[in-house]
TORTI-440910 format. One record per atom (N, C-alpha, C): residue number from 1; residue in one letter; y, x, z. Coordinates in Angstrom, 1 decimal. Layout:
BEGIN
  num  residu      yy      xx      zz
  NUM       a       Y       X       Z
...
end
This chain:
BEGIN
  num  residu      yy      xx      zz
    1       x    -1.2     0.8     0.0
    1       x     0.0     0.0     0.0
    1       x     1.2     0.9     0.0
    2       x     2.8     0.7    -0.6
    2       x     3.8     1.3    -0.2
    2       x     4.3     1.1     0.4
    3       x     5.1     2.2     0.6
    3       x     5.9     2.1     1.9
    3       x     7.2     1.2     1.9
    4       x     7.4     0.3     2.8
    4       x     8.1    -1.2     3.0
    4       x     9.6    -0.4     2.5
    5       x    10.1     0.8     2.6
    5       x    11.4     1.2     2.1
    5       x    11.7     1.3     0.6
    6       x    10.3     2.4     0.0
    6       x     9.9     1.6    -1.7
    6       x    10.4     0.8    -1.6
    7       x     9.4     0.4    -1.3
    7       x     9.7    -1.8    -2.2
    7       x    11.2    -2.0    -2.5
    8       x    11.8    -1.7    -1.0
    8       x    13.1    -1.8    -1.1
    8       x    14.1    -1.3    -2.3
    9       x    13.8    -0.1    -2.4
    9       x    14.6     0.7    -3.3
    9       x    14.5     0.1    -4.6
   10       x    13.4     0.4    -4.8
   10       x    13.0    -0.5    -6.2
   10       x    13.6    -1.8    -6.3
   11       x    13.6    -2.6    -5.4
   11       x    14.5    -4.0    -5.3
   11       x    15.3    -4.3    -5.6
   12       x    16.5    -2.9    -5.0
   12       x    17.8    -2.7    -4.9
   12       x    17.9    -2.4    -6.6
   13       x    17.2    -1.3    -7.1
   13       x    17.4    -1.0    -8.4
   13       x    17.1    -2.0    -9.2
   14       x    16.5    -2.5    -9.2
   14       x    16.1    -3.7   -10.0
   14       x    17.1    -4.3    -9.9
   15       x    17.8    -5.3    -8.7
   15       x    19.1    -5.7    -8.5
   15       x    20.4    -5.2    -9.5
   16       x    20.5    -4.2    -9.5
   16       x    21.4    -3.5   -10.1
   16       x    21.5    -3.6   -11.6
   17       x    20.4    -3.1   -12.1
   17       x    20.2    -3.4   -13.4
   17       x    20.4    -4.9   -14.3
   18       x    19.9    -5.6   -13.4
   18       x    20.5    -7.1   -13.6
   18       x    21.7    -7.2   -13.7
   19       x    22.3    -6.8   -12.6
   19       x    24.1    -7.2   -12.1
   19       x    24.3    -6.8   -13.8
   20       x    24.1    -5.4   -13.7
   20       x    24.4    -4.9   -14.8
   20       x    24.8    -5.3   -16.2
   21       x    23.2    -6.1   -16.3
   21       x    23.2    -6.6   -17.9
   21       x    23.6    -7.8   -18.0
   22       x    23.6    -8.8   -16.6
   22       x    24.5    -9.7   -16.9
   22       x    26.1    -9.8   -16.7
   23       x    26.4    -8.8   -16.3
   23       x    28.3    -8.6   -15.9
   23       x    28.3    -7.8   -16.8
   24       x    27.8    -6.5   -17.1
   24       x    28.5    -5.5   -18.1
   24       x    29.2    -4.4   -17.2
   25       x    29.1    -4.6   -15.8
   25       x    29.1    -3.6   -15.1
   25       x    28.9    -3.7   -13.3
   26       x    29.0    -2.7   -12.7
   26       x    28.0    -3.1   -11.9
   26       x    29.4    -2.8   -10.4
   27       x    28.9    -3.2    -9.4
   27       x    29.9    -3.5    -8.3
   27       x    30.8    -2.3    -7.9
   28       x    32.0    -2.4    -7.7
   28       x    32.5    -1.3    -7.1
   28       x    33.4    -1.9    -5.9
   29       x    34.1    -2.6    -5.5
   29       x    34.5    -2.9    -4.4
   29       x    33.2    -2.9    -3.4
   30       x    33.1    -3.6    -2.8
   30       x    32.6    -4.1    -1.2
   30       x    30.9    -3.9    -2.0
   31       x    29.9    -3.9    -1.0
   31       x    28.6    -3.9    -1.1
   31       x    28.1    -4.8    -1.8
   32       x    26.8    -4.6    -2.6
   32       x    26.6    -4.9    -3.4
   32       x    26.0    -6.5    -3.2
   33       x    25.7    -6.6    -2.2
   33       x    25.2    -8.0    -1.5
   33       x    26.3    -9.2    -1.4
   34       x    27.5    -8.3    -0.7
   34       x    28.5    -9.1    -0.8
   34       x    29.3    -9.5    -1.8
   35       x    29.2    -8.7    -3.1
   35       x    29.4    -9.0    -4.1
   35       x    28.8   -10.2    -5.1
   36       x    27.8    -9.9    -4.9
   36       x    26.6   -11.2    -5.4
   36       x    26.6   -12.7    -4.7
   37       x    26.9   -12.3    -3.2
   37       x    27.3   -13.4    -2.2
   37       x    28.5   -14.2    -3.0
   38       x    29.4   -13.3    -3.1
   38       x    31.1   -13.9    -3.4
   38       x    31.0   -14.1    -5.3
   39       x    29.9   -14.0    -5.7
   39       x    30.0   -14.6    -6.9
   39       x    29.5   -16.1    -6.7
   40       x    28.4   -15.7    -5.9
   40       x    28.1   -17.6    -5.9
   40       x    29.1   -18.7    -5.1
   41       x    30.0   -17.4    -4.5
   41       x    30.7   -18.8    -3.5
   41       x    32.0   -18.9    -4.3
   42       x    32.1   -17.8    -5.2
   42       x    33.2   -18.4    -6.2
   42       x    32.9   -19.8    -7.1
   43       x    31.5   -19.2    -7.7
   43       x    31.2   -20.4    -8.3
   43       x    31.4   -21.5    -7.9
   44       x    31.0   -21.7    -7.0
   44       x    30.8   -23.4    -6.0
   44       x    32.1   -23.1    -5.4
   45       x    33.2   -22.8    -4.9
   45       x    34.3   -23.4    -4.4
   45       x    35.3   -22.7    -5.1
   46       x    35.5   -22.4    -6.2
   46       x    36.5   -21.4    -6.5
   46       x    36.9   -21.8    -8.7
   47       x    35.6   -22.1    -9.0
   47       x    35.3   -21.6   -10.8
   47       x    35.7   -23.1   -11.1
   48       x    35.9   -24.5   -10.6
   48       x    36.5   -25.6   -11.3
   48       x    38.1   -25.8   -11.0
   49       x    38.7   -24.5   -10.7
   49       x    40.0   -24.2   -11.0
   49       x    40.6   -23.3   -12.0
   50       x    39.9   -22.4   -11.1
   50       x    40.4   -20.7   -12.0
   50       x    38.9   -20.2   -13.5
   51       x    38.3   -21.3   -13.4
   51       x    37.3   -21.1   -14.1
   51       x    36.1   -20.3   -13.8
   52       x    35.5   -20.7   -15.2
   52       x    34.0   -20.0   -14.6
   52       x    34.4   -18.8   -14.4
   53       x    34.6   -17.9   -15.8
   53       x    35.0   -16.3   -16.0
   53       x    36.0   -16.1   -15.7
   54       x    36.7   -16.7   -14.0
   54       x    38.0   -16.6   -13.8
   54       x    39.1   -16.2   -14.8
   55       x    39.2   -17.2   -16.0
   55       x    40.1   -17.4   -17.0
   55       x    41.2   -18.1   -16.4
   56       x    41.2   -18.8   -15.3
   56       x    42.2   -20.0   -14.8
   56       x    42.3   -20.8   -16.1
   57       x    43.2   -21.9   -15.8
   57       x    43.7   -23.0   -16.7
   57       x    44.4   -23.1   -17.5
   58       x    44.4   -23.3   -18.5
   58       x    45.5   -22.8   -20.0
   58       x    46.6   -23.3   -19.2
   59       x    47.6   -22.3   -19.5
   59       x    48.7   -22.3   -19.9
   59       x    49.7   -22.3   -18.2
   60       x    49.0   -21.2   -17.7
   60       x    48.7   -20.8   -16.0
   60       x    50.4   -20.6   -16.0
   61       x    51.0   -20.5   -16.7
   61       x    52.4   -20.3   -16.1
   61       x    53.5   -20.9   -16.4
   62       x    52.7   -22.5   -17.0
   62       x    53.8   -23.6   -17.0
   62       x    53.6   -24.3   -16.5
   63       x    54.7   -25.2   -15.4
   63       x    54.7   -26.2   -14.7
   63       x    53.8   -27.4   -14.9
   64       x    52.9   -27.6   -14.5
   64       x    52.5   -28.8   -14.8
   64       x    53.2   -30.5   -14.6
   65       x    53.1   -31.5   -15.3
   65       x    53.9   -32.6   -14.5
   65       x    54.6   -32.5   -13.1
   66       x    53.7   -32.5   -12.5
   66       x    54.1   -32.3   -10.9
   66       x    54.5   -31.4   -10.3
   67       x    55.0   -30.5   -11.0
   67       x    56.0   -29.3   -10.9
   67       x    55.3   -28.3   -10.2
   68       x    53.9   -28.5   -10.1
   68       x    53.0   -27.4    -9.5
   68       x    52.7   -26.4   -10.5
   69       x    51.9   -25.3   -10.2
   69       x    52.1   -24.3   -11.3
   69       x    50.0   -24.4   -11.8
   70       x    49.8   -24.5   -12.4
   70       x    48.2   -24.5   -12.7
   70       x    47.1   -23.4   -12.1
   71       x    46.1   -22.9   -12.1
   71       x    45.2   -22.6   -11.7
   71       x    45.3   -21.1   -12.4
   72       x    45.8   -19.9   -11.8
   72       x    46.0   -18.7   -13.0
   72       x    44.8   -17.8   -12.5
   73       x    44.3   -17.2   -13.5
   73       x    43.3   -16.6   -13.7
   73       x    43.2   -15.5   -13.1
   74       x    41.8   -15.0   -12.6
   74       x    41.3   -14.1   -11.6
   74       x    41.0   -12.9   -11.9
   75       x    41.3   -13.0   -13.8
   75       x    41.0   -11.6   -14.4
   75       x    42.1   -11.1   -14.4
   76       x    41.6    -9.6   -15.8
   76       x    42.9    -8.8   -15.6
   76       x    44.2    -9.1   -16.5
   77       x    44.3   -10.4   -16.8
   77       x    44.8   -11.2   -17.6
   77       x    46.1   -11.6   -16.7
   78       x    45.7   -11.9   -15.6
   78       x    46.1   -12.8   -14.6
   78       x    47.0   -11.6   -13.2
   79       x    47.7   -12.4   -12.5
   79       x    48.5   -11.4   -11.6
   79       x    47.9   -11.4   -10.3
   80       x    46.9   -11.6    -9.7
   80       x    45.6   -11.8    -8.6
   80       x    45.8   -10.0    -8.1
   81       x    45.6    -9.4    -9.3
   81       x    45.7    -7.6    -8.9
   81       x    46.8    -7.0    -8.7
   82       x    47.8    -7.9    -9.1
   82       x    49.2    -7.5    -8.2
   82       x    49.5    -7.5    -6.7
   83       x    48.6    -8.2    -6.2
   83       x    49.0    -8.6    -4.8
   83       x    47.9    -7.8    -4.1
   84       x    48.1    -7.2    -2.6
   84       x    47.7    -6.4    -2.0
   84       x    46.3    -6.8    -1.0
   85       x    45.3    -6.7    -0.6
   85       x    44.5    -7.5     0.1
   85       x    44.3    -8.4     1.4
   86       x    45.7    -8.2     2.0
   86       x    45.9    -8.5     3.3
   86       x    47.3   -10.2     2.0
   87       x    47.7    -9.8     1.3
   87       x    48.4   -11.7     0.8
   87       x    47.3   -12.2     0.2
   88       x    46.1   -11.5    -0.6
   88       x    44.8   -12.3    -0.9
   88       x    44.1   -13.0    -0.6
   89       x    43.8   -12.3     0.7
   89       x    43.1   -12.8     2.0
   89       x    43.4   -14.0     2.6
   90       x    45.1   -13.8     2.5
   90       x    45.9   -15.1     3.3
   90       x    46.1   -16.4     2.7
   91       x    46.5   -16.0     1.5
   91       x    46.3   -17.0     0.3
   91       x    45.1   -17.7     0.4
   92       x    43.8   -17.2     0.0
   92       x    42.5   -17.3    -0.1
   92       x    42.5   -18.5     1.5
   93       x    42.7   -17.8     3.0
   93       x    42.6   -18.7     3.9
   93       x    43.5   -19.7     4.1
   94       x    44.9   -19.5     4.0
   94       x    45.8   -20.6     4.8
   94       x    46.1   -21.5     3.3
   95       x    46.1   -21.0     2.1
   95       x    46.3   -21.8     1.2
   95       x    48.0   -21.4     0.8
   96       x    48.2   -21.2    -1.0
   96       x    49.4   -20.7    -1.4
   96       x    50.8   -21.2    -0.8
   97       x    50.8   -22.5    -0.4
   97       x    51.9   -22.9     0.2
   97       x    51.8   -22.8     1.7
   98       x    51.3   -22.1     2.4
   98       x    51.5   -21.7     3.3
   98       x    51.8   -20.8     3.6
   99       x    51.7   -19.5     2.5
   99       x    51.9   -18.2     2.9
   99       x    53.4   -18.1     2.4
  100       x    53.2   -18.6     0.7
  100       x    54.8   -18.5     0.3
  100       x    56.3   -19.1     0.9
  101       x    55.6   -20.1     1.5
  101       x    56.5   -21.0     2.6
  101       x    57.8   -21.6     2.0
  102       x    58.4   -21.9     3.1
  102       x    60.2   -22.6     2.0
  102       x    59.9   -24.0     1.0
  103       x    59.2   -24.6     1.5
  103       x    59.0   -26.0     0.4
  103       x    57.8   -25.6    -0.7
  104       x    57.7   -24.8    -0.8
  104       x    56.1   -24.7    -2.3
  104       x    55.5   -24.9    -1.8
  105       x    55.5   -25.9    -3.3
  105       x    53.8   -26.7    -3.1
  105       x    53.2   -26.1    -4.4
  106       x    51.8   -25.7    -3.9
  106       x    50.6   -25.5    -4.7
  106       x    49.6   -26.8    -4.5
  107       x    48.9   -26.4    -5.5
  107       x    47.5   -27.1    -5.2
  107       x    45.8   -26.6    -5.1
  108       x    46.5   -25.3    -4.6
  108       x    45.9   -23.9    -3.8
  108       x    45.1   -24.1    -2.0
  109       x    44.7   -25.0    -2.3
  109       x    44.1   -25.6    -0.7
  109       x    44.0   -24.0     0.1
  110       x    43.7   -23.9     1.8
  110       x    43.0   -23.1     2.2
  110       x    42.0   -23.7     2.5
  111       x    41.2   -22.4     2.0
  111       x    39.3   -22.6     2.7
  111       x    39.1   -21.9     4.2
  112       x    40.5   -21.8     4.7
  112       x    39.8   -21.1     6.1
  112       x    39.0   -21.9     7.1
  113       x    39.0   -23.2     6.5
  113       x    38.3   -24.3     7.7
  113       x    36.8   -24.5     7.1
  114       x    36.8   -24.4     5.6
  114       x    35.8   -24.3     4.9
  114       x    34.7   -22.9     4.7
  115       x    35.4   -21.6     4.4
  115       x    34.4   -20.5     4.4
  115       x    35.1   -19.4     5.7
  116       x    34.0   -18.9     6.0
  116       x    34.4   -18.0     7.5
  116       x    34.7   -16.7     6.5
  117       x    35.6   -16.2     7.3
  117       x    36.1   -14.4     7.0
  117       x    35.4   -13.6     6.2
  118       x    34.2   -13.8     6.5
  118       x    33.5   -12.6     5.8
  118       x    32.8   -13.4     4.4
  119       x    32.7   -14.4     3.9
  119       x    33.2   -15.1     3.0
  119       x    33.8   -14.7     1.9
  120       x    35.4   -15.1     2.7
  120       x    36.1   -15.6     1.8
  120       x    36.5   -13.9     1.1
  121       x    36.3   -12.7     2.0
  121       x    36.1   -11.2     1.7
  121       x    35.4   -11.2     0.7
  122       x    34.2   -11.8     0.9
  122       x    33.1   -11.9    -0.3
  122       x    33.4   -11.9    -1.4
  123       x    34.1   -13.0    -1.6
  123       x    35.1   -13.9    -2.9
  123       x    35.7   -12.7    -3.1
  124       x    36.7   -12.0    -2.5
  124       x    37.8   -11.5    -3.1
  124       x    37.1   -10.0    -3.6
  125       x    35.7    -9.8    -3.0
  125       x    35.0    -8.5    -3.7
  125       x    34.9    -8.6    -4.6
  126       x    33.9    -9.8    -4.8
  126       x    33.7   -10.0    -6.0
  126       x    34.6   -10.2    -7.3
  127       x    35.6   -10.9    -7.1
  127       x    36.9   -10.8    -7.9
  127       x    37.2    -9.2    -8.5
  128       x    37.8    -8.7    -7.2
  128       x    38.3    -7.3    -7.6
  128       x    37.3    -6.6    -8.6
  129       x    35.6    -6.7    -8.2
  129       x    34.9    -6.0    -9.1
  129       x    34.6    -6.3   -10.6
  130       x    35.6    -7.0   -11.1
  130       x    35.7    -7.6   -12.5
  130       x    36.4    -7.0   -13.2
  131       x    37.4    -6.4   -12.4
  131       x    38.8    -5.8   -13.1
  131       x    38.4    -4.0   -13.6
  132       x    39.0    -4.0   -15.0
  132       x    39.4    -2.6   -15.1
  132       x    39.3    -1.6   -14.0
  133       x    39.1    -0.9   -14.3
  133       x    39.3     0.2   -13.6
  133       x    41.2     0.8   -13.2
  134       x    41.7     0.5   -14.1
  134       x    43.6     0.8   -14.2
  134       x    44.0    -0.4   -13.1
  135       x    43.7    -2.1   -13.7
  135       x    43.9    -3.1   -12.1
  135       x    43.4    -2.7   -10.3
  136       x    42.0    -2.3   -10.7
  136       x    41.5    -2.0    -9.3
  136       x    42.3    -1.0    -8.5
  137       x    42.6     0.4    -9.1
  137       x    43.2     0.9    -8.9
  137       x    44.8     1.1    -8.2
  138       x    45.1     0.0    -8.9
  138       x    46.6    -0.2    -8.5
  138       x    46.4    -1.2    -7.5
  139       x    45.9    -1.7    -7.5
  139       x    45.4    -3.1    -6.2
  139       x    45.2    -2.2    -5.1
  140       x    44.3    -1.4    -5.0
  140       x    43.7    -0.8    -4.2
  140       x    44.9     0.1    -3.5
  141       x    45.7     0.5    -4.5
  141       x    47.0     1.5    -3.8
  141       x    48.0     0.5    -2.9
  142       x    48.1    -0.5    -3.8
  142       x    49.2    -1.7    -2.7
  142       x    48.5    -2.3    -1.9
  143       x    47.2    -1.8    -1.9
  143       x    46.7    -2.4    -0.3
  143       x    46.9    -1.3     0.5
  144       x    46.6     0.0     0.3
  144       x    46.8     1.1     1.2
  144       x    47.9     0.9     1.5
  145       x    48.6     0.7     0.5
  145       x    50.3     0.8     1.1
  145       x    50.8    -0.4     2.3
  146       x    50.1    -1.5     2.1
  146       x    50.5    -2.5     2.9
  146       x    50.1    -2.5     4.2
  147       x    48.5    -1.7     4.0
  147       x    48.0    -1.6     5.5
  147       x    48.2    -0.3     6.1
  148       x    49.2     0.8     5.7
  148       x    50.1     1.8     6.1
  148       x    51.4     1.3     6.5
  149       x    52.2     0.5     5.9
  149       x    53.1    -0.2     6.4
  149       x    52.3    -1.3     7.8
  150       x    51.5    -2.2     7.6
  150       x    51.5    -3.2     9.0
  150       x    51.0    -1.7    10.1
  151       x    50.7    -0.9    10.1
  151       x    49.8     0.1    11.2
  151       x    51.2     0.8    11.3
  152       x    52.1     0.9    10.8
  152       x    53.3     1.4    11.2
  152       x    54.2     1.0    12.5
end
């Protein structure tokens, strides 16, 4: 019989190769579990807004009737990798009109009553591990920068 760590490795590899040939590339934010985790929880609470292949909703940067702004996209298309991980996070929990404050209204619900912390982290791994390599990058720097500024 092999040894129960085999199995594992092989598992893991196997895992990988998958991610692989169905994404076209394979995780680089957060672990790889939690990557896979925050793809399915995109799916189910996240992909009938921003879409499946986080495209968001045509025409993400014009007012809809109700003067709300549409559902903008989670690629690198989209301004998601402008913002630092600590407004993502918040966004993601308390919901866009609550962080932006002053009267905006979205139609950006928060899931903090719906998905716990490590979650909604999930989600946003998974997001980030879609982007270029030039987005991740710069994401990754305005997060250091922001969590050097709050530790200040």
């Amino acid at each position: 019989m092999k040894h129960p760590l085999t199995l594992v490795a092989v598992a893991v590899g196997a895992f990988a190769v998958i991610l692989l040939a169905v994404t076209g590339r394979l995780p680089l934010g957060g672990a790889k579990e939690d990557i896979m985790s925050g793809r399915m929880l995109y799916a189910e609470h996240c992909a009938s807004c921003h879409g499946a292949n986080l495209e968001g909703q045509p025409d993400w940067k014009q007012p809809l009737p109700t003067g709300r702004l549409p559902a903008p996209p989670h690629d690198a298309t989209g301004h998601t990798w402008h913002h630092p991980d600590g407004v993502l996070y918040r966004i993601t929990r308390e919901g866009t009109a609550a962080v932006v404050g002053g009267g905006y209204q979205s139609d950006m619900p928060g899931f903090g009553d719906i998905l716990p912390d490590s979650d909604i982290r999930a989600v946003l791994d998974y997001i980030k591990s879609t982007w270029p390599e030039r987005e991740r990058d710069y994401q990754k720097e305005i997060s250091r920068r922001e969590q050097k500024e709050g530790s200040s």
